[in-house]
N, CA and C atoms as an extended XYZ file, in Angstrom:
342
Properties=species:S:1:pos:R:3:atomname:S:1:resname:S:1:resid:I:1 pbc="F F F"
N        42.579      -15.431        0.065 N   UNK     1
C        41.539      -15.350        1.053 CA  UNK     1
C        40.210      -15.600        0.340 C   UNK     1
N        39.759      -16.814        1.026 N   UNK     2
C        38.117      -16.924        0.231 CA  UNK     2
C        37.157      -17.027        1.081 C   UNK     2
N        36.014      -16.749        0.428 N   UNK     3
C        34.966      -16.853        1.535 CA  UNK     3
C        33.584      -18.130        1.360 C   UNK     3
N        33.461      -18.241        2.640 N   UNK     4
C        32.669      -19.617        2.079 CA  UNK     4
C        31.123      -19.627        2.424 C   UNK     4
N        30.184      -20.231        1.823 N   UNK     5
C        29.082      -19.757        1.378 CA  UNK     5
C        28.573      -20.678        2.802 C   UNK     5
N        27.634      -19.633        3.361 N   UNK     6
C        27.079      -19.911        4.427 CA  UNK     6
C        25.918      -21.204        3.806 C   UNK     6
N        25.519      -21.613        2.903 N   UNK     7
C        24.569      -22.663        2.592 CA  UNK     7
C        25.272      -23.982        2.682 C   UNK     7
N        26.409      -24.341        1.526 N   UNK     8
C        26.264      -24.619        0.717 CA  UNK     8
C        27.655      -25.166        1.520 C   UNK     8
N        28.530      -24.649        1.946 N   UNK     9
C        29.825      -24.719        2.288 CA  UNK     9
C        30.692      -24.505        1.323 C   UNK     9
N        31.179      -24.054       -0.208 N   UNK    10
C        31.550      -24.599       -1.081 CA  UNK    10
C        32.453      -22.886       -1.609 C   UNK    10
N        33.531      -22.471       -1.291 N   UNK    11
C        34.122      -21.469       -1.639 CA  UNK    11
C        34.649      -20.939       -3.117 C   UNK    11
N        34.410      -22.300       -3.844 N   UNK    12
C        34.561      -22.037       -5.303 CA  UNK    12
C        33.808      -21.030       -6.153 C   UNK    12
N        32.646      -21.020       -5.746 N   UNK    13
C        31.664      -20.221       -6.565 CA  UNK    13
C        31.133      -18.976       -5.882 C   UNK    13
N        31.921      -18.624       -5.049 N   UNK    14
C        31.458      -17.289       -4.132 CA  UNK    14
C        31.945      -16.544       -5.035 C   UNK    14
N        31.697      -15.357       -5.249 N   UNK    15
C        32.256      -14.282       -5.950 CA  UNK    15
C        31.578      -12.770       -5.430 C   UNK    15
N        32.152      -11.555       -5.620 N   UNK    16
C        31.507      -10.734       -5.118 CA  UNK    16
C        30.091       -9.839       -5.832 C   UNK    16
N        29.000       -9.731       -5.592 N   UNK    17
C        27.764       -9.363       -5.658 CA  UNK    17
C        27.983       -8.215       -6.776 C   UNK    17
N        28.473       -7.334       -6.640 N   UNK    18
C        29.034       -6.166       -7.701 CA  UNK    18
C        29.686       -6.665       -8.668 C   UNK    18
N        30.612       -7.354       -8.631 N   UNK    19
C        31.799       -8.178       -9.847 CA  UNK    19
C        30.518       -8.776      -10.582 C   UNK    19
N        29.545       -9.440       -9.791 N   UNK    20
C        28.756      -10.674      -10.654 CA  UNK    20
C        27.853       -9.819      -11.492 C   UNK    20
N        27.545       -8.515      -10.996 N   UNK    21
C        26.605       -7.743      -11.168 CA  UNK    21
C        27.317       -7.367      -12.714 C   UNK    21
N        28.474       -6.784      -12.426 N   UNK    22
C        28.940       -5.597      -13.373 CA  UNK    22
C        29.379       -6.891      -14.595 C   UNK    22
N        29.025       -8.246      -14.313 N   UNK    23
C        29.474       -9.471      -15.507 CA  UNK    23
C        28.570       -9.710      -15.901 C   UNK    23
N        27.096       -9.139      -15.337 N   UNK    24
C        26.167       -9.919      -16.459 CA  UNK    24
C        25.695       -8.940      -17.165 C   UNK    24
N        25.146       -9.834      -18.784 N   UNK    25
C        24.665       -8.525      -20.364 CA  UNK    25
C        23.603       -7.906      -19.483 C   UNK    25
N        23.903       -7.060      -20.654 N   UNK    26
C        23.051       -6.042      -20.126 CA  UNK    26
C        21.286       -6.430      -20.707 C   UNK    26
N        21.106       -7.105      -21.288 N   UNK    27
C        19.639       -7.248      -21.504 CA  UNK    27
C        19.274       -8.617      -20.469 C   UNK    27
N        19.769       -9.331      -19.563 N   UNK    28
C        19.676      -10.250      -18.514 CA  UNK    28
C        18.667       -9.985      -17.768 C   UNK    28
N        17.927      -10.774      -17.683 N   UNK    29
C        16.535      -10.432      -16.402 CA  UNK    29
C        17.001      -10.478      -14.712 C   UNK    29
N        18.153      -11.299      -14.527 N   UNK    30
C        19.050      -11.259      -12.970 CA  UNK    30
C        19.511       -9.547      -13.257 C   UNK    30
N        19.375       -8.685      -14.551 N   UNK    31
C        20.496       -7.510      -13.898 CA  UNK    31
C        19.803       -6.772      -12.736 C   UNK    31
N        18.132       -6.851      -13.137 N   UNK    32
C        17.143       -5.957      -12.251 CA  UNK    32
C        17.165       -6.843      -10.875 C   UNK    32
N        17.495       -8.296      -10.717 N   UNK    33
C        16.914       -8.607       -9.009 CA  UNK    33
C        18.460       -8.420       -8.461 C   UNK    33
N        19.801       -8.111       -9.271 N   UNK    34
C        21.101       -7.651       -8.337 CA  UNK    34
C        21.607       -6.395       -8.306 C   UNK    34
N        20.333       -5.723       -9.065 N   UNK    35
C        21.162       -4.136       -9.207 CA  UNK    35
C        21.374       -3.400       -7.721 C   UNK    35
N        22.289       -2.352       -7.733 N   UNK    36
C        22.702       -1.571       -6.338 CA  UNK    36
C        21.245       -0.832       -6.171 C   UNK    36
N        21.064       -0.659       -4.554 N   UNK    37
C        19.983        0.114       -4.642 CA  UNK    37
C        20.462        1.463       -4.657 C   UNK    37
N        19.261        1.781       -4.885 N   UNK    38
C        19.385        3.690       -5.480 CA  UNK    38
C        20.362        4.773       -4.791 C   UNK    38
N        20.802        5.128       -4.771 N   UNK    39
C        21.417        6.499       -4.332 CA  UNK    39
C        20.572        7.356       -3.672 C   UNK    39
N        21.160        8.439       -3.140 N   UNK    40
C        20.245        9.206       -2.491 CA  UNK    40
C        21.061       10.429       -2.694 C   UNK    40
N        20.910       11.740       -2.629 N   UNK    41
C        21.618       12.393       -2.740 CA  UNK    41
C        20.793       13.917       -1.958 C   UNK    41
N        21.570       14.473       -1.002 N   UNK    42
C        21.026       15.436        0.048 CA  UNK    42
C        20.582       16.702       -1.258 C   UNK    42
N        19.187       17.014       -0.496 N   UNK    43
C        18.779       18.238       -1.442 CA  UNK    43
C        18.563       18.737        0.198 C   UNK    43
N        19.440       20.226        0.477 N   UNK    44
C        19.134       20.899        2.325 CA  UNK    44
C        18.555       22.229        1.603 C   UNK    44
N        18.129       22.178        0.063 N   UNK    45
C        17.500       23.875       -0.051 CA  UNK    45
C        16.322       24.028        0.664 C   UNK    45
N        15.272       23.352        0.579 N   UNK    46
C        14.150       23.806        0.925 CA  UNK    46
C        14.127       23.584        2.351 C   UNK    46
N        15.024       22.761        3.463 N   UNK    47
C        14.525       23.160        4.653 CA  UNK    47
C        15.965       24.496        5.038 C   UNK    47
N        16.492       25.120        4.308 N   UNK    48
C        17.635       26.097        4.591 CA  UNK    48
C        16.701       27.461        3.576 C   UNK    48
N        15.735       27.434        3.268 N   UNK    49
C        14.826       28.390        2.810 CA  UNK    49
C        14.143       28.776        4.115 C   UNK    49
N        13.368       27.235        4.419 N   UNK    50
C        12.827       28.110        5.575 CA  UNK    50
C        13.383       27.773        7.118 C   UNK    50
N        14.327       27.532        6.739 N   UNK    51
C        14.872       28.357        7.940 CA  UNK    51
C        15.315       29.731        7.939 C   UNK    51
N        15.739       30.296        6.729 N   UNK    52
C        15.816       31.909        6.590 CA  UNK    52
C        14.896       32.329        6.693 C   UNK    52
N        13.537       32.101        6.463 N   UNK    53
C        12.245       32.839        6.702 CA  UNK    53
C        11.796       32.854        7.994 C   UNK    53
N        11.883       31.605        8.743 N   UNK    54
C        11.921       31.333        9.756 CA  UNK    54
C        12.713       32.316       11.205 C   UNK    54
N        14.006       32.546       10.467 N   UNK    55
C        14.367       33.586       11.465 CA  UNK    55
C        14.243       34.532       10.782 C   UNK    55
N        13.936       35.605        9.673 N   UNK    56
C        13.264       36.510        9.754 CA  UNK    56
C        12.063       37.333       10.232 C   UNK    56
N        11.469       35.883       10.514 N   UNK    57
C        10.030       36.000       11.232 CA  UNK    57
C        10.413       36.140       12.632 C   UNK    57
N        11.630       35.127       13.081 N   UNK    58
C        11.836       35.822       14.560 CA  UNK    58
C        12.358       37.447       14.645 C   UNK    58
N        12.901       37.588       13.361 N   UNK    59
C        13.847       39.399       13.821 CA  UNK    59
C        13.434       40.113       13.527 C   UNK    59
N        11.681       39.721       13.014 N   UNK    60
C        10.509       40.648       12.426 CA  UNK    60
C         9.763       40.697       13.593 C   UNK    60
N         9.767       40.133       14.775 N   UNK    61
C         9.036       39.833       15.797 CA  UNK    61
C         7.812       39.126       16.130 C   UNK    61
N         7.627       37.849       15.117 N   UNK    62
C         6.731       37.442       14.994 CA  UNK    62
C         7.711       35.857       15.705 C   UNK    62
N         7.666       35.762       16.379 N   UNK    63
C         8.732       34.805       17.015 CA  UNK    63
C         8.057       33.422       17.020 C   UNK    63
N         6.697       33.473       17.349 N   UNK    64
C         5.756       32.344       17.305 CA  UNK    64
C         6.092       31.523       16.269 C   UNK    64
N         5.536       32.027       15.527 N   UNK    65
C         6.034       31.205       13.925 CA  UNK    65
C         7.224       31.638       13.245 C   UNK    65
N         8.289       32.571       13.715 N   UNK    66
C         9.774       32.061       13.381 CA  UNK    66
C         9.799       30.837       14.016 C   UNK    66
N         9.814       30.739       15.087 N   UNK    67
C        10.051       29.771       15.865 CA  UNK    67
C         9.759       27.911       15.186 C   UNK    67
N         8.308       28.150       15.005 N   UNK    68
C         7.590       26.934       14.446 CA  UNK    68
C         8.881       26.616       12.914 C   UNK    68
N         8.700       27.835       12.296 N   UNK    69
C         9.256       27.068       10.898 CA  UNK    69
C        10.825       26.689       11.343 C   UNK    69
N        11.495       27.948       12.243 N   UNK    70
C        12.633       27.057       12.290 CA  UNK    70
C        12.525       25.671       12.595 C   UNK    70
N        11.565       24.991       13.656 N   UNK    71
C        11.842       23.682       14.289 CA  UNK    71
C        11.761       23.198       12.778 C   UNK    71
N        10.408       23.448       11.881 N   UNK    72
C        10.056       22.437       11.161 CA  UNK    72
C        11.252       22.054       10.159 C   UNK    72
N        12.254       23.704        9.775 N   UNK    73
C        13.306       23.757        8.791 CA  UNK    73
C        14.338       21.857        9.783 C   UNK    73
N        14.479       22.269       10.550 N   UNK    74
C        15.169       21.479       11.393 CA  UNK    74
C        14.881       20.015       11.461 C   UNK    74
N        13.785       19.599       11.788 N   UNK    75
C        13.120       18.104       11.433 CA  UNK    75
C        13.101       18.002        9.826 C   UNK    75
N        12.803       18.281        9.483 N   UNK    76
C        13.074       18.461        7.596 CA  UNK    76
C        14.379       18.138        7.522 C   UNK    76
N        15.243       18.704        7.865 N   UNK    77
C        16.859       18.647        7.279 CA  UNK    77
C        17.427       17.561        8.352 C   UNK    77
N        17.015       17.115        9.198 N   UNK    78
C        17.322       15.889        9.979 CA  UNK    78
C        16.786       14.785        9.172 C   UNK    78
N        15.552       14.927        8.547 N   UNK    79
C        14.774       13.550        7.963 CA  UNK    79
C        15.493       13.291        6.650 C   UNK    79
N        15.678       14.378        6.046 N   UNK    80
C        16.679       14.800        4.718 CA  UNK    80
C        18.047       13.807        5.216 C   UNK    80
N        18.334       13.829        6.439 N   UNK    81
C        20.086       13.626        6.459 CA  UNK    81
C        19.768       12.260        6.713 C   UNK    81
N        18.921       11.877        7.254 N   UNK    82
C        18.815       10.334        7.651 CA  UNK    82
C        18.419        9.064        6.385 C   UNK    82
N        17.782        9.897        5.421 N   UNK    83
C        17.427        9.356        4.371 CA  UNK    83
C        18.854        8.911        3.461 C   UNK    83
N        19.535        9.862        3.475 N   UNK    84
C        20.796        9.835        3.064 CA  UNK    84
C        22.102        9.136        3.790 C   UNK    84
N        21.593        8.862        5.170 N   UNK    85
C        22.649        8.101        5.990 CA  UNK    85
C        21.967        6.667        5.770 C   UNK    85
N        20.663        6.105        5.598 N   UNK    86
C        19.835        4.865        5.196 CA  UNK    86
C        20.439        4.584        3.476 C   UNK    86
N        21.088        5.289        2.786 N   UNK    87
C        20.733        4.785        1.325 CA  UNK    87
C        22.425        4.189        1.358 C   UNK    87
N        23.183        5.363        1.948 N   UNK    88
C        24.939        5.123        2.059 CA  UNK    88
C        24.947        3.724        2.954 C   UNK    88
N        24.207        3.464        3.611 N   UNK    89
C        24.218        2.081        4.380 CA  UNK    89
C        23.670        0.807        3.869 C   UNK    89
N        22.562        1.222        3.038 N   UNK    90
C        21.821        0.473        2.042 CA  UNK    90
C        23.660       -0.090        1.093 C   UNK    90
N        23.511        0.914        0.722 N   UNK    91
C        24.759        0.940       -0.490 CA  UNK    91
C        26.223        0.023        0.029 C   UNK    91
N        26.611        0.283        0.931 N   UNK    92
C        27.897       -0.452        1.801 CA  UNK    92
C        27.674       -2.034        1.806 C   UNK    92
N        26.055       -1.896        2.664 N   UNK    93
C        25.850       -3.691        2.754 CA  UNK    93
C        26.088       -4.473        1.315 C   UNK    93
N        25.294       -3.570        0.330 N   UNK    94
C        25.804       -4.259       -1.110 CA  UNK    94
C        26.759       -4.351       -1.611 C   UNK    94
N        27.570       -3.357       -1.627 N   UNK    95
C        29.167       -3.575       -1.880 CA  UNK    95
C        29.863       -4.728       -0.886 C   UNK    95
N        29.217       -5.359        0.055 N   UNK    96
C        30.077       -6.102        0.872 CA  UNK    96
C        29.361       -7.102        0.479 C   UNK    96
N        28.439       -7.572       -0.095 N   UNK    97
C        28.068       -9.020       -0.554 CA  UNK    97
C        28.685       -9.699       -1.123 C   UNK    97
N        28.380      -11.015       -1.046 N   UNK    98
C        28.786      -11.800       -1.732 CA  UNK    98
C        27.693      -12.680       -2.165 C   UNK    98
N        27.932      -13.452       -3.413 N   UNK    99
C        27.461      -13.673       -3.772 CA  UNK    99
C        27.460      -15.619       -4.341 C   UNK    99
N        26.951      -16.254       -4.262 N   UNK   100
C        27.317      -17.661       -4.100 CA  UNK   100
C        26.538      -18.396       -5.408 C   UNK   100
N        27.258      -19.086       -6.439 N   UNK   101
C        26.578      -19.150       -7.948 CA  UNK   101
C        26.329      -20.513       -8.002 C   UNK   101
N        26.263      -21.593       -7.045 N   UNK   102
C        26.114      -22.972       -6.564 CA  UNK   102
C        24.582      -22.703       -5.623 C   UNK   102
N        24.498      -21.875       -4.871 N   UNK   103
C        23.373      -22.087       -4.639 CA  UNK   103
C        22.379      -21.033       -4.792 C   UNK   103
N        22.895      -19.316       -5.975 N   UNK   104
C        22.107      -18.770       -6.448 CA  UNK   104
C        21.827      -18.165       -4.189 C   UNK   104
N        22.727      -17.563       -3.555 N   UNK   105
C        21.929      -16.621       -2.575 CA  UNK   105
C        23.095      -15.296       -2.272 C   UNK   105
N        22.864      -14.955       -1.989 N   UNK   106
C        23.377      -13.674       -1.388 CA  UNK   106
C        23.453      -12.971       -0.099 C   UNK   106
N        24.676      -12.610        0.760 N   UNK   107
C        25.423      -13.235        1.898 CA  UNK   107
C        26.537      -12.058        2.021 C   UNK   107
N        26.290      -11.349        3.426 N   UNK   108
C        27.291      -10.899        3.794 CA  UNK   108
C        28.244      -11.565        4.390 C   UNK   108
N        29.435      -11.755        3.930 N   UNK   109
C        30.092      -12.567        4.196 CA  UNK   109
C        30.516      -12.038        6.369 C   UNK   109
N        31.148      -12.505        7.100 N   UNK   110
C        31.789      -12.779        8.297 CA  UNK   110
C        33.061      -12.995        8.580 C   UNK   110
N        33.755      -14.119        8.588 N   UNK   111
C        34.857      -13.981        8.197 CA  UNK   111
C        35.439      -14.705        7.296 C   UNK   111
N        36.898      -14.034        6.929 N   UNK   112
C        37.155      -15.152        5.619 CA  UNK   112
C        37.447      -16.300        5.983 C   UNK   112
N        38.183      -17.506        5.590 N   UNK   113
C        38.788      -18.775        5.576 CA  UNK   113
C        39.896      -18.227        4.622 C   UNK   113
N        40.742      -18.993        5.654 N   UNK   114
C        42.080      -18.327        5.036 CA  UNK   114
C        42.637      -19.871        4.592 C   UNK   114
């Protein structure tokens, strides 16, 4: 199963974006324009801090601002999770590239040619 380069037409020189990646030296100036982008990795302490303060402040009876920090604990740890659902998606599209060495572009492939 090969895949064929949306430019160029030419299935010989497609190869995958990671393979090409993980083949070139390591002192190469292409390693920095094909590297994976960054990772992301969930940090939920600081909006799960205040959300404990947050409802202490409600069971202290200060409900106003339990209230406030819970929402804010809450938008915090939503923006937290989305950042982290953007980087895992970031990350997928790159693992699914391909990569085409005839005309030097880079291409999620569609379907194969069998």
């Amino acid at each position: 199963m090969a895949f064929v380069c949306p430019d160029c037409g030419m299935a010989e020189q497609v190869v995958k974006l990671d393979h090409y990646y993980l083949a070139l030296p390591d002192g190469s100036a292409l390693k920095s324009s094909f590297a994976p982008p960054a990772g992301r990795t969930a940090s939920y302490g600081a909006p799960l801090l205040v959300g404990v303060v947050g409802a202490f402040f409600v069971i202290d009876h200060a409900v106003v601002l339990g209230l406030m920090l819970l929402l804010t604990a809450g938008v915090v740890g939503m923006v937290v999770s989305r950042g982290v659902d953007e980087a895992r998606r970031a990350r997928d599209t790159w693992e699914r590239q391909m990569f085409c060495r005839h005309c030097a572009i880079c291409f999620v492939p569609e379907d194969p040619v069998e």
